[in-house]
C-alpha positions, 0 to 999 in steps of 0.5 A: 614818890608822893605822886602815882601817875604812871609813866607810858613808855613807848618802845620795848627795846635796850633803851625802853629798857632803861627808861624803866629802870631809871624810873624804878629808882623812884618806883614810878609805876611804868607800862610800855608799849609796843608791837611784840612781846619779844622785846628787852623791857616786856620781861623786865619786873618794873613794867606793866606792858601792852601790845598795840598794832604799830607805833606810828600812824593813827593806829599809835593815836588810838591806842595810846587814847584807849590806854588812857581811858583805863588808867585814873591818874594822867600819864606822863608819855616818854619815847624811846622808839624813834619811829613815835616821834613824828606821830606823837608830834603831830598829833600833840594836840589831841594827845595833850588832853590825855597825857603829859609830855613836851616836844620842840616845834612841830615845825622843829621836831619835823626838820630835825628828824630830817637829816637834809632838813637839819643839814640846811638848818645847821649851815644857815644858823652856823652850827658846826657840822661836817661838810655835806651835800643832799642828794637828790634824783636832779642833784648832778653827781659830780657834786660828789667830788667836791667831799673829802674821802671816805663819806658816810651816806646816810637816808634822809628819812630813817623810816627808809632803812628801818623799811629795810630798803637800805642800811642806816650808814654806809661808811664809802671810801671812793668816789666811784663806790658813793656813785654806784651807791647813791644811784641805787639808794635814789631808786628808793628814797628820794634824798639822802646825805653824804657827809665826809667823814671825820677821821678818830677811833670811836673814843673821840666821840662823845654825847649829851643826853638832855631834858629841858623842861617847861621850867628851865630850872629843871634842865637837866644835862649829862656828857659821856664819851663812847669807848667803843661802838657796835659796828666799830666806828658805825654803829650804836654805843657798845660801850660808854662812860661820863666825860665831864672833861669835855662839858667846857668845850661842848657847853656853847655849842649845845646851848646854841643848839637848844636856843636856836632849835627852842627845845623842850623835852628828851633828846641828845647830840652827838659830837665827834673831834674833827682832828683838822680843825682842832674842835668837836663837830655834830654828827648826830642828834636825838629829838623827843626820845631818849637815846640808846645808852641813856641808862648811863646817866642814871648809873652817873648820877643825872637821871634823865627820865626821872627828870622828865617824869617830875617835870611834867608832874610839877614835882621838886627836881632831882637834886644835882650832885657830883658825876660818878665817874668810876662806871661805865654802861655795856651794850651786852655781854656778848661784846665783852671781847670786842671792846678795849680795856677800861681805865682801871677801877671802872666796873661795868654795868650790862645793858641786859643783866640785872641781879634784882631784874633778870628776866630781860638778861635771859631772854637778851641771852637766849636771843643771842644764843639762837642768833648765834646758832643760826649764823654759825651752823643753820646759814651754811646747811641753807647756803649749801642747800640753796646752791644744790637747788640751783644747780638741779634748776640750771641742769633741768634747764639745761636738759629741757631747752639746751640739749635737744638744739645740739642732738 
């Protein structure tokens, strides 16, 4: 690598991860950012780090700001942690002096990480999504029996669950069960969507993970289906590997999408087969930031940050080459169990665990060691402990006030 400009990663967790290590490859040197040290990528080898306040807000501005004045070439800025995006977007101009990075629209970047926003949008320019309605504090509940059942109810902002008001999605089978939720849910948030749920194993989703830099020639683009997900059918990618064989039928779908959205940098869409109407639908999209399992495009051949990285720097492209289609990329070895059986002669790679980068590997293990104890032995002793607690309370109560009415 000619070039020694460095690359901020913001956001340590799995996907910070193997943003890092798909930088390696070239030896980009790397430094990642975020509020605790007690995150996957602070104990890989192939990182500098640094602990900033928060990762949103003003405070991310300042601190990215400081960081520049300590380092002699201008970074290239990479976004692995969702929370980043809308700040790093709106405040693109001030940051632009200091580092290197592309995003869609400011106007774009705000619709998209909206789900209602995108909803609108997807419906207007006719892309192919799955029947939804927005709900609102004033938007009658009775529109809610016009889906299809089950739905999945999801906040239109993510910051709502990732401020734990409410999970990220809710599979609902009943009508009843979605009214119940969608009222609780509007005491916090002021808009969510309920989308019919498309019906198909998780090995009927698939995904692209995309750069479109500001060369279009330097486009670079990778399809893998997932094989399994953590929560089944909910949740993120617990195990995945490339799917070439779909390119042809997602190919129109995800070009309109960029053209339509004017995308510029990192982002991804996921896809899942709609049985009924015999084609692939959008059920998720990623904008200006990788994705959870990008590291599987690196192990296939198309490196993505990597890509980025020689884009914002003017450098030659990555060359394009033939997919490796006998990997697969694994959330964690603690799902081993839990996810079917690969076609043969597929090995696996772990999201964590590396031979020449182990510290992150151990420190996962030792995470899910403590979480497991936790659950297994410490919840019920405090379960137990709290139901004694209650008891003493209601019988103290009982003795105080009940008892000396009926002597």
């Amino acid at each position: 690598m000619i070039n020694t400009a460095p690359a901020v990663v913001i956001g340590a967790g799995l996907n910070g991860l193997g943003v890092v290590r798909s930088l390696a490859h070239e030896r980009v040197p790397s430094i990642v950012v975020d509020t605790t040290r007690w995150r996957a990528a602070m104990w890989s080898r192939h990182c500098r780090k640094v602990v900033v306040d928060q990762l949103h807000g003003r405070s991310l501005v300042d601190s990215l700001l400081k960081l520049r004045k300590n380092l002699n070439r201008q970074p290239v800025l990479i976004l692995a942690d969702e929370t980043a995006v809308s700040t790093v977007s709106e405040n693109r101009d001030e940051l632009y002096s200091a580092y290197r990075f592309h995003l869609p629209p400011r106007n774009m970047v705000a619709t998209l990480k909206n789900k209602a926003r995108f909803q609108e949008f997807a419906e207007q320019h006719d892309l192919r999504v799955p029947r939804t309605i927005v709900m609102r504090p004033d938007t009658p509940f009775e529109k809610l029996s016009t889906l299809s059942f089950p739905v999945i109810v999801k906040p239109a902002e993510r910051k709502i669950a990732d401020e734990g008001k409410t999970g990220h999605l809710h599979y609902i089978a009943t009508l009843r069960d979605a009214e119940i939720l969608c009222r609780r849910l509007l005491e916090s948030t002021e808009e969510m969507v309920v989308q019919e749920w498309i019906e198909g194993p998780d090995s009927n989703i698939c995904f692209s993970l995309y750069h479109f830099g500001h060369k279009p020639e330097n486009f670079k683009i990778f399809t893998g289906r997932k094989f399994a997900s953590n929560p089944a059918m909910v949740g993120n990618t617990a195990l995945c590997f490339a799917a070439t064989e779909v390119m042809d039928s997602l190919e129109p779908l995800i070009a309109k999408f960029l053209d339509l959205t004017e995308f510029q940098g990192l982002g991804s869409l996921e896809f899942k087969w709609d049985q009924r109407q015999r084609q692939y639908v959008i059920i998720g999209h990623t904008v200006g930031r990788t994705d959870w399992q990008e590291e599987i495009a690196t192990f296939c051949g198309v490196n993505l940050p990597l890509a980025a990285y020689r884009d914002e720097n003017d450098l030659p492209p990555i060359p394009s080459g033939d997919v490796d289609r006998t990997v697969a990329w694994r959330e964690s070895w603690a799902h081993r169990k839990d996810v079917p059986m690969l076609p043969p002669g597929m090995r696996v790679v772990d999201g964590y665990w590396r031979l020449n980068d182990p510290a992150p590997g151990l420190f996962h293990s030792t995470q899910a060691t403590l979480a497991y104890i936790r659950g297994r032995f410490l919840k019920p002793i405090i379960a137990s402990d709290k139901t004694k607690r209650m008891q003493l309370a209601a019988e103290t109560k009982y003795r105080n006030f009940v008892k000396p009415i009926f002597k």
